[in-house]
Structures are given as C-alpha cells and as structure tokens.
MMTF fields as JSON, N, C-alpha, C and O atoms, coordinates in Angstrom:
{
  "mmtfVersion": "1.0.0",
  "mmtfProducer": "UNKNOWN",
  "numBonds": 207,
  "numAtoms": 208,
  "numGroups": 52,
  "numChains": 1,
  "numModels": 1,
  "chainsPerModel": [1],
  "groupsPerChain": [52],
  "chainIdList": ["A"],
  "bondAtomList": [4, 2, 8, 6, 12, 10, 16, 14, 20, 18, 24, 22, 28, 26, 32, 30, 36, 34, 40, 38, 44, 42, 48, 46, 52, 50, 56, 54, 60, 58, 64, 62, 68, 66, 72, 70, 76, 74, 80, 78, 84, 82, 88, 86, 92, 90, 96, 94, 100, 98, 104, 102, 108, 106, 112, 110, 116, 114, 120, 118, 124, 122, 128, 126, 132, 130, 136, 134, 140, 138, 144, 142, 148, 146, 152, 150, 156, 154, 160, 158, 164, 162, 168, 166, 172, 170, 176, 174, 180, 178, 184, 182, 188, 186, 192, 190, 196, 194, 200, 198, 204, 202],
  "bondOrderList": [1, 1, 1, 1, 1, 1, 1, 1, 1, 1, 1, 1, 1, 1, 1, 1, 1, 1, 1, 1, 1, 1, 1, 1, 1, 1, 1, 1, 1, 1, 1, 1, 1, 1, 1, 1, 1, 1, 1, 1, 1, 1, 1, 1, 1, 1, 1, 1, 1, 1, 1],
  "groupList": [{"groupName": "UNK", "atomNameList": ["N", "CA", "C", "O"], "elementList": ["N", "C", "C", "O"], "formalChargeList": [0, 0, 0, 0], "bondAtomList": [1, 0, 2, 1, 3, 2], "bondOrderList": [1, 1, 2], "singleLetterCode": "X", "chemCompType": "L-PEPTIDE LINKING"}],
  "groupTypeList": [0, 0, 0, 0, 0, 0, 0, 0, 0, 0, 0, 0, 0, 0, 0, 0, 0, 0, 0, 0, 0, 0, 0, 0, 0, 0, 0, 0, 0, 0, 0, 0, 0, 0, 0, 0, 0, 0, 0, 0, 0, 0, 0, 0, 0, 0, 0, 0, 0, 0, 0, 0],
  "groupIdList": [1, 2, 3, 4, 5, 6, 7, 8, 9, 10, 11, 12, 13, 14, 15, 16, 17, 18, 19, 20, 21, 22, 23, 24, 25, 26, 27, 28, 29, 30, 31, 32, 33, 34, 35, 36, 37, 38, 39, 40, 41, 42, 43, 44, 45, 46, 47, 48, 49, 50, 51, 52],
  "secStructList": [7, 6, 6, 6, 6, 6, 6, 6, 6, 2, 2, 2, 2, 2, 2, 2, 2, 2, 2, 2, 2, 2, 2, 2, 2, 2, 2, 2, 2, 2, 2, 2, 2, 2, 2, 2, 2, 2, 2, 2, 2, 2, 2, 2, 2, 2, 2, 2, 2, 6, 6, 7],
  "xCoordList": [-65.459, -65.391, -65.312, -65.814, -64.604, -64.633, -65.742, -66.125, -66.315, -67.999, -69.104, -69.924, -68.41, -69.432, -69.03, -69.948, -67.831, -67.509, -67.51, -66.636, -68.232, -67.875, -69.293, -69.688, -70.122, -72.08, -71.785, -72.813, -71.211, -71.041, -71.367, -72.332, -69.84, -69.355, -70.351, -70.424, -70.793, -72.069, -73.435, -74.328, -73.493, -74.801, -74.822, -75.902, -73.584, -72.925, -73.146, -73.936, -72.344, -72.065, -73.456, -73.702, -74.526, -75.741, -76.431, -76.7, -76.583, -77.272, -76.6, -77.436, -75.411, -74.703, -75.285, -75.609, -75.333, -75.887, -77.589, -77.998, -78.1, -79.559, -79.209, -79.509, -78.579, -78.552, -77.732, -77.928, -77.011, -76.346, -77.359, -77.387, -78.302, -79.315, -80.435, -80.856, -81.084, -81.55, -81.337, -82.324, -80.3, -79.832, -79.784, -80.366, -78.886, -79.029, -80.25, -80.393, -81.205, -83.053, -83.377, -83.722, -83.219, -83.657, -82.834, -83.439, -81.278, -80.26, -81.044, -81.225, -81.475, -82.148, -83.403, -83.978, -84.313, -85.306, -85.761, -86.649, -84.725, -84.01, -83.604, -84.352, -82.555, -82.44, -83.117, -82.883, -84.52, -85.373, -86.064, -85.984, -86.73, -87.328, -86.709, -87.267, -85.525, -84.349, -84.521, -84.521, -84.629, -84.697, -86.219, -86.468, -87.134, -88.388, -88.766, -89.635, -87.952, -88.495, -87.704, -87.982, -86.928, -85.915, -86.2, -86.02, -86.804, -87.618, -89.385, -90.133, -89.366, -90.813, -89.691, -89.607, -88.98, -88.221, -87.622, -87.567, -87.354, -86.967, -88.133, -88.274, -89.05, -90.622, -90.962, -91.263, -90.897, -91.73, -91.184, -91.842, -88.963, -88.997, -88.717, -88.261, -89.091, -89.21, -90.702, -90.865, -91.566, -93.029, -93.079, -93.873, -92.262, -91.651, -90.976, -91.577, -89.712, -89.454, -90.438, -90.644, -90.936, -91.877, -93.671, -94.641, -93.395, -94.478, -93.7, -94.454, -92.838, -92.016, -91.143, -90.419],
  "yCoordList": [32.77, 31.328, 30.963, 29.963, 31.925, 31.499, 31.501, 30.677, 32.656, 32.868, 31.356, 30.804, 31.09, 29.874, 28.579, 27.765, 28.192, 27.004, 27.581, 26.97, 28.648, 28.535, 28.152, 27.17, 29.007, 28.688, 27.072, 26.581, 26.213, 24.943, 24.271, 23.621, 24.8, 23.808, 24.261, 23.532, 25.033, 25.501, 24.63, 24.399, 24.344, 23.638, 22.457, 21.9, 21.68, 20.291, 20.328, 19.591, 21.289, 20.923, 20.544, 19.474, 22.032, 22.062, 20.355, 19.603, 20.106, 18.728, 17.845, 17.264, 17.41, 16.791, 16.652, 15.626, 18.079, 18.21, 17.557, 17.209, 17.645, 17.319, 16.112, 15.816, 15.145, 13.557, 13.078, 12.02, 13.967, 13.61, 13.603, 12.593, 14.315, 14.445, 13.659, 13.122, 13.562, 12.268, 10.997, 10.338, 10.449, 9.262, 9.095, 8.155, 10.277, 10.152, 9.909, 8.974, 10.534, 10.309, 8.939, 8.314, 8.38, 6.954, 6.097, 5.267, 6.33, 5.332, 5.484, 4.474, 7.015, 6.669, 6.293, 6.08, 6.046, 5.293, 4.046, 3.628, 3.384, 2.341, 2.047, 1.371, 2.486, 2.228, 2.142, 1.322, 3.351, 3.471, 1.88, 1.013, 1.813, 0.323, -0.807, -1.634, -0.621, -2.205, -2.219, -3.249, -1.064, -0.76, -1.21, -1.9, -1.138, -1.231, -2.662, -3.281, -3.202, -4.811, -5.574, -6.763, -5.09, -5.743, -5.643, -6.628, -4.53, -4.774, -5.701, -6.291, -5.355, -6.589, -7.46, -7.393, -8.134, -9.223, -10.22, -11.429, -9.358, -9.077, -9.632, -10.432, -8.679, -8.742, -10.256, -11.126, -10.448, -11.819, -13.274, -14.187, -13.036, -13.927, -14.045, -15.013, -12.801, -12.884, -13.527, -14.198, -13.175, -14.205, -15.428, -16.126, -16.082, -17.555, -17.842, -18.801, -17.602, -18.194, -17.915, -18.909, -16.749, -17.122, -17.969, -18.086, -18.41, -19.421, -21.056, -22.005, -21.214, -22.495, -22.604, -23.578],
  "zCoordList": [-22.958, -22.779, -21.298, -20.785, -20.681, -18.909, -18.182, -17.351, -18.619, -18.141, -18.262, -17.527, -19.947, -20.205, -19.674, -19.565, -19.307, -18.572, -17.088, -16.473, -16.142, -15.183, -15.135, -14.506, -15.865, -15.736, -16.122, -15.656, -16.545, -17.139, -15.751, -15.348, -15.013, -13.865, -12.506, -11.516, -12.57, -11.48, -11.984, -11.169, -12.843, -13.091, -13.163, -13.361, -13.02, -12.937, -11.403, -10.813, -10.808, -9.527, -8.714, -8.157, -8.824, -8.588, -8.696, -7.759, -10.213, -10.503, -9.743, -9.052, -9.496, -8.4, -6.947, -6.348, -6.51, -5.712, -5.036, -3.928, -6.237, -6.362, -6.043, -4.887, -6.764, -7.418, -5.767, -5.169, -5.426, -3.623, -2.938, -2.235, -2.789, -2.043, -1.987, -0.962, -3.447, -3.258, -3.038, -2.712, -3.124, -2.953, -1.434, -0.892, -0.549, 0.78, 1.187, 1.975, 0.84, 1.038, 1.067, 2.07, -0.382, -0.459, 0.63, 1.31, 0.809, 1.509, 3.217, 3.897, 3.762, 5.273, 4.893, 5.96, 3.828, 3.903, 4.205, 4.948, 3.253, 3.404, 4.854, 5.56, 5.278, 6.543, 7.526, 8.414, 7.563, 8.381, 8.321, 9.191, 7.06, 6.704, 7.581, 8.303, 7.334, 7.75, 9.68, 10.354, 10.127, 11.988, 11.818, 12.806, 11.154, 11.706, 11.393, 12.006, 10.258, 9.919, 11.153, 11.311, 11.861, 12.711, 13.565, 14.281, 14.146, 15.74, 15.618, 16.398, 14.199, 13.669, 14.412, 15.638, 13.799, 13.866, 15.3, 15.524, 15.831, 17.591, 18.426, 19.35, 17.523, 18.965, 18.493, 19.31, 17.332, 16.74, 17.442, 17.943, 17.189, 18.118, 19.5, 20.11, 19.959, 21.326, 21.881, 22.9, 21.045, 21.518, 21.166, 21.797, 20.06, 19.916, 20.808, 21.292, 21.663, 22.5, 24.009, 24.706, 24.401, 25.595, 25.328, 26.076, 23.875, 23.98, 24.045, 24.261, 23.934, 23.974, 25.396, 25.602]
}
C-alpha cells in the first residue's frame, strides 16, 4: 500500500508540476502582451501631443 500511495503522490505532484508551469507560460505571455500594448500606447500618445 506504501508503494501505491507513494506512485499516487509522485504523479499528483508531477501533474502539478505540469499545470505550475503552464500557467506561468500563459501569466509572462500575458505580461509580455500588456509591455508591448503599452509602449503601442506611450508612442501613440507621444505623437498626439507633438502634433498639438
């Protein structure tokens, strides 16, 4: 029975692992996205105010 709940808790941990990992993936994707719409954002109104 120890054998079979330790293979249990190793394959929990593992899938854990997976499901941590991807999420970090998507969360700097995300982030990456949010820095790049924001320097869009920056440059855009920086040429609004040197046309006014």
């Amino acid at each position: 029975m120890a054998i079979f709940m330790t293979v249990i808790t190793t394959r929990i941990s593992n899938e854990l692992d997976i499901i941590r990992k991807a999420i970090e993936n998507y969360i700097e994707e995300k982030a990456d996205l949010l820095i790049a719409l924001s320097c869009i954002e920056i440059k855009r109104r920086s040429n609004f105010i040197r046309r006014y």
